[in-house]
Each structure stands twice: as C-alpha cells, then as structure tokens.
C-alpha positions as CSV (number, residue, x, y, z in Angstrom):
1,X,21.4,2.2,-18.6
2,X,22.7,0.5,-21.8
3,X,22.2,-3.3,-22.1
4,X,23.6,-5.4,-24.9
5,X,21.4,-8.1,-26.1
6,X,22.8,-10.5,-28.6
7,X,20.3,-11.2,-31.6
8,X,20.2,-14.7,-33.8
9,X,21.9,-14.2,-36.9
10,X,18.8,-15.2,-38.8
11,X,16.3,-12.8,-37.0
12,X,18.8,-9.6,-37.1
13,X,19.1,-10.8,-41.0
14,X,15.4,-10.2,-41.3
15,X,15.1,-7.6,-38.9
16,X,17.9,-5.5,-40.7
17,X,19.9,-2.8,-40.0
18,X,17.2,-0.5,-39.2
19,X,17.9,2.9,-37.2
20,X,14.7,2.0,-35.1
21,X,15.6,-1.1,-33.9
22,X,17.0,0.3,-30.5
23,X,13.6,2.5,-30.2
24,X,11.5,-0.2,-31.2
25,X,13.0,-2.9,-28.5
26,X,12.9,-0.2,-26.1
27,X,8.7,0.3,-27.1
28,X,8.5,-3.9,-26.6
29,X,9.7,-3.9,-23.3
30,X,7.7,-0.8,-22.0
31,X,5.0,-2.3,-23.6
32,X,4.7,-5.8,-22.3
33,X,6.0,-4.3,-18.6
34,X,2.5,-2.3,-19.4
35,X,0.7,-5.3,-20.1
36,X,1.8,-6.9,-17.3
37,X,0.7,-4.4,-14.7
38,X,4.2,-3.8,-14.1
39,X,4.4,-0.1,-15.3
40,X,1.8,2.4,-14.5
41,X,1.0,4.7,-17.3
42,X,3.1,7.9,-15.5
43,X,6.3,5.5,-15.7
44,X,5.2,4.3,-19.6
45,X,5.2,8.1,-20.4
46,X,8.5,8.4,-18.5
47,X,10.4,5.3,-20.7
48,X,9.4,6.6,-24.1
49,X,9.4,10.2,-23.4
50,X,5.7,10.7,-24.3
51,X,2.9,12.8,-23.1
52,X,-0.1,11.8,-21.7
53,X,-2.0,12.4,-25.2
54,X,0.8,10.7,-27.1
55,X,0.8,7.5,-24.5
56,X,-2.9,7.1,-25.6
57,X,-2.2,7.0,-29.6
58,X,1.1,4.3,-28.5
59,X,-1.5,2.1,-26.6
60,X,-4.4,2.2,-29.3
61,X,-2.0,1.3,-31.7
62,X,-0.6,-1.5,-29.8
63,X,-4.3,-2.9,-29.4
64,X,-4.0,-2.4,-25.4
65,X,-7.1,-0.5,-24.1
66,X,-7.6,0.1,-20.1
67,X,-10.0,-1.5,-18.6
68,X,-12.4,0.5,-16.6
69,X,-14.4,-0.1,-13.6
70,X,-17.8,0.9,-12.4
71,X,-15.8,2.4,-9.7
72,X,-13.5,3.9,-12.6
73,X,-16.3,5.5,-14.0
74,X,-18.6,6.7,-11.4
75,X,-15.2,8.7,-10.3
76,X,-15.1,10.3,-13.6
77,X,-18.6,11.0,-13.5
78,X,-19.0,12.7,-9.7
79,X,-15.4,14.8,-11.2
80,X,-17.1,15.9,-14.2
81,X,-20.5,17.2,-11.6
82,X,-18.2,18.6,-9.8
83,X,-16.3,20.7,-12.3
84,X,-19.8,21.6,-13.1
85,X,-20.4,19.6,-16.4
C-alpha cells in the first residue's frame, strides 16, 4: 500500500530531498507500532525486510531493548538443558 502524507514546508525544507526519507518514515512507524506492543518482532522483520539478526542491530540502535521475564528466562534456560548445554 502506498500512502501520501503531506509534510510542512518548513520540516521537508530541513528534512531535504533525501532518497531515504520514504525508508526512514517507513522504520518510524514500524518502530513506534513496536514500541507500542502493536507489532511482534516476526511482523517488524516482515515491514523492513530484515532478518532476525538484523532486527536485533535495528532495535539496539533505536535504544528499544526487550524486556525479559523470570519466566522469559527460566524458558531459555530449561531449552538450553535440554539441547544439552
């Protein structure tokens, strides 16, 4: 889907006529949908085209880290015994 969004004169001036800006509006959205607990990280990967390893680097360099549980963790823990580590 295309949308057309129509930017204030003064912001597009500083914003400029960058290549990006489509990409970069698109990574906003995703993002704050993310925040928001609106996107899971399967459909975050989806919208940007990343891989799982790629959405990581996006987040950390957005400052949004996941917040784990103690259930969160004792999960990854009795998977790890499991797989015998």
């Amino acid at each position: 889907m295309n949308v057309t969004v129509p930017i204030p004169d003064a912001l597009a001036a500083r914003l400029g006529a960058e290549a990006d800006l489509p990409r970069r509006i698109l990574e906003a959205l995703v993002l704050e949908e993310y925040r928001a607990g609106r996107l899971s990280n399967p459909d975050l990967c989806a919208s940007l085209g990343l891989t799982r390893y790629e959405m990581d680097g996006f987040l950390k360099a957005h400052g949004v880290y996941k917040e784990f549980t103690l259930d969160d963790i004792q999960e990854q823990v009795s998977a790890m015994e499991r797989l015998g580590f």
